[in-house]
N, C-alpha and C positions, 0 to 999 in steps of 0.2 A: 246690841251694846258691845257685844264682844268684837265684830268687826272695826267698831268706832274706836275702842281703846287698841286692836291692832294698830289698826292706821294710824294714832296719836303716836305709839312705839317707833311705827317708820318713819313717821315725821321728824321724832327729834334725833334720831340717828342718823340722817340724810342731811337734818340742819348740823349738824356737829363735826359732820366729815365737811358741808361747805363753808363753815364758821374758819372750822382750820383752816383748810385747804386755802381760804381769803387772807387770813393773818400769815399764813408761811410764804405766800407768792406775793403779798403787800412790802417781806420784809429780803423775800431771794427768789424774786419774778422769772428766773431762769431754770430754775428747779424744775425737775421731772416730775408728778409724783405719782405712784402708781402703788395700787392696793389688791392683797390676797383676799381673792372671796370665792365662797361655795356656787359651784355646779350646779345646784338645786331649779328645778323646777319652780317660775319665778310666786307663784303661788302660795306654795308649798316654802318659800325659802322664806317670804313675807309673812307667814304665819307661823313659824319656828326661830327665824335670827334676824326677821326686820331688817334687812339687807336689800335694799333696793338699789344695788347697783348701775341696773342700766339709768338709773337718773342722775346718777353720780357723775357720769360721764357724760349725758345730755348737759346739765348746767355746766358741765368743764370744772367740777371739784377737784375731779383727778384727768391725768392726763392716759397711763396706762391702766387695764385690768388684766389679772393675774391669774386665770381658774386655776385652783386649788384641784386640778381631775388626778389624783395621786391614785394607783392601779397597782396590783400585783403584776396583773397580767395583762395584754395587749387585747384581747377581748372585751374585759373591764372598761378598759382606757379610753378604748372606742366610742361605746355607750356614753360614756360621761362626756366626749370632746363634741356630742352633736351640738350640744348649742351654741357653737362658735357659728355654725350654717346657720343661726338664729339671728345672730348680733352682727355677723358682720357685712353685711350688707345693709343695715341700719344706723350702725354706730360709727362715729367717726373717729372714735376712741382706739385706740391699739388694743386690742383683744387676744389675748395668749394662752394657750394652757402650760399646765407645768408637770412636767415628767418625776415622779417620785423617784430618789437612787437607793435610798436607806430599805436594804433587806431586799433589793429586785435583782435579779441576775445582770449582768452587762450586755448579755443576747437582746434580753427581755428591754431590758432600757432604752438599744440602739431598735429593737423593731418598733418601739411606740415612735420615737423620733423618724422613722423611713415614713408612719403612719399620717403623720402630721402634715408631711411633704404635699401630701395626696387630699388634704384639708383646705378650707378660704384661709387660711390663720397665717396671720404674717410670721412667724417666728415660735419661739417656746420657751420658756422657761424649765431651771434645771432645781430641784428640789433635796439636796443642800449642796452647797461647795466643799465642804468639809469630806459630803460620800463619794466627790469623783476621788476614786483611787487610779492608781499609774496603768491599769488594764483600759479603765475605763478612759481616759486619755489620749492613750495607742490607736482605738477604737475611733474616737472623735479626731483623732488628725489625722489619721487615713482616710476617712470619710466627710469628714467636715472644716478640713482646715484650707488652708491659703491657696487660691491656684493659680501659677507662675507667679507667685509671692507676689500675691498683688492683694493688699488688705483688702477685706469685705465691708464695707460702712455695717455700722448698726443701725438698724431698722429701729430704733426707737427718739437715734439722735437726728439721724441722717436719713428721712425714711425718702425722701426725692432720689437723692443717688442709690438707695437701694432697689428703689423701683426699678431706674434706668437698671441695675448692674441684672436684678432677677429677671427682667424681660428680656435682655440682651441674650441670658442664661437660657432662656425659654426656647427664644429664637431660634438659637444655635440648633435645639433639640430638634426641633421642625426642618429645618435646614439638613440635618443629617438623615432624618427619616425620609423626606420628600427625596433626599437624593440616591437612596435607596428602595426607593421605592417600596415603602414601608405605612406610606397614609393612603387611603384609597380615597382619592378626589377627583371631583370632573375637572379637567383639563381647563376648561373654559373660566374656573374659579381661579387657575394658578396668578394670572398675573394682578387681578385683584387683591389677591389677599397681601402678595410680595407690595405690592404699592401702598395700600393699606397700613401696613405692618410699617415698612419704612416713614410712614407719615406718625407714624405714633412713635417710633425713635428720638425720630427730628421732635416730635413736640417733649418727650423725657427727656433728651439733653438738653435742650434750654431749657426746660425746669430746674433741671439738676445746677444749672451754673447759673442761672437766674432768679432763686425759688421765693415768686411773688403771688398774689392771689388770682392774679389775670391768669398766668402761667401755667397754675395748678389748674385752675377751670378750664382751661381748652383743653390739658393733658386728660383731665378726668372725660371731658368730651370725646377727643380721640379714642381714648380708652372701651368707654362703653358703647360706641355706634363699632368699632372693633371687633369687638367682646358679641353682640347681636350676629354678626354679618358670621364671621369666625363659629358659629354655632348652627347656620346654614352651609356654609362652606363643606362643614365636618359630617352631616349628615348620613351621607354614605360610609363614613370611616367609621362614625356610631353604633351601625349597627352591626358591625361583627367588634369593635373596639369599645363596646359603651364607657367602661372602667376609666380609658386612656383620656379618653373625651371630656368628661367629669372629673377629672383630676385637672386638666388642664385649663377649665372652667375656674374650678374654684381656687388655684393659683392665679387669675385674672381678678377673680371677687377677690381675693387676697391683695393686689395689687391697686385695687379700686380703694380699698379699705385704707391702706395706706397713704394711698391720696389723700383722702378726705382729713385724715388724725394728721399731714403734714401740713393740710391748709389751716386748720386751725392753729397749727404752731406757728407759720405766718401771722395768720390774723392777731393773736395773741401777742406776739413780740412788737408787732406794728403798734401796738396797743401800749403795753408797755415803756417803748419809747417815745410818745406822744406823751403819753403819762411824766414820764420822766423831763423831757421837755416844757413841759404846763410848770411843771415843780421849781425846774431852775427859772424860767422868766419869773417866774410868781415871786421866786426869789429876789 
């Protein structure tokens, strides 16, 4: 009985977030929306706050999610950021954590953020605007700001051209370490992967300046027979680099993910203005 009345609890809070989420994009279909929710272990989080997030974003209630992983310390933070390696290769939702400022040193705030880098997670949220102080600031536009003052798209509006701009970013990396001879690979992989690599450009710039559902499927295609081939390739580099490897993995799962939450904004707007269209004939 006690399971049954759980389940009633997460029912009507999962209908009330789509009830909304229906009547706010019925009335400003272009709207983002994105919601803070607990880290918790999804068991555990369903038997204390009946928070079933991950279906929130399966039905497309919400567009982004928010984890609430707020940390003193970078060890902490850690712990709590794994279930981003849970969601995101499943979800096609934007999946985020959020770095806490209130009471954490600005060492401490910019190592969780270097941490994130090294995560699937497209992006992160900052836990409040009010605590970046002018330190903390100095710190993000050294580290995080404009390069050859060229804007960076936001990954949540614009997550096509972010892809293209963070792979490009990627690239370059590989590009300076291969030229110094800094990746240990068989020789025999080099021109494959360079081939490879450039076919999955070409398919992100036409996404990027074309961003249709055909588009995003072959990129997400490129992407992952890439992503497979690139994890053979690296073998040899794995095993005295595992860390380097792995990090570069799930900035691709990161990139995969992105795809997916940009094809539903496709799908979605297509949607929308067919909608919209039906309304004015019917008119």
């Amino acid at each position: 009985m006690w399971n049954s009345w759980t389940g009633f609890k997460v029912q009507q809070v999962t209908s009330f977030v789509e009830e909304a989420s229906k009547l706010i994009k019925s009335k400003r279909p272009e709207l983002i929306l994105s919601t803070a929710v607990f880290p918790m272990e999804r068991s555990r989080r369903l038997n204390t706050l009946q928070q079933h997030w991950e279906d929130w974003g399966y039905n497309q209630s919400v567009d982004m999610v928010v984890l609430m992983t707020y940390a003193l310390d970078t060890g902490s933070f850690e712990d709590r950021i794994r279930l981003i390696y849970d969601v995101s290769e499943k979800n096609s939702n934007f999946v985020i954590p959020a770095i806490r400022l209130l009471n954490v040193p600005d060492t401490e705030a910019f190592d969780q953020l270097q941490l994130i880098r090294n995560t699937p997670s497209g992006g992160f949220a900052l836990f409040a605007a009010e605590n970046v102080d002018r330190s903390l600031e100095t710190i993000f536009t050294k580290t995080q700001g404009k390069k050859n003052n060229i804007e960076e798209p936001i990954p949540y509006r614009k997550p096509f051209e972010t892809v293209l701009s963070r792979y490009q970013a990627l690239e370059q990396e590989w590009i300076f370490l291969l030229e110094n001879q800094q990746i240990q690979i068989d020789r025999s992989y080099m021109q494959q992967w360079s081939q490879q690599s450039d076919e999955l450009t070409v398919a992100l710039q036409e996404l990027a300046k074309n961003p249709t559902v055909n588009n995003a499927i072959a990129a997400q295609r490129k992407l992952s027979t890439f992503k497979v081939k690139l994890s053979r390739y690296l073998a040899q580099h794995k095993q005295m680099n595992s860390w380097q490897v792995e990090s570069w993995m799930n900035r691709l799962i990161a990139l995969e993910s992105m795809l997916k939450y940009g094809e539903t904004m496709v799908v979605s707007q297509s949607s929308n203005e067919n909608t919209s269209a039906f309304q004015l004939s019917d008119k």
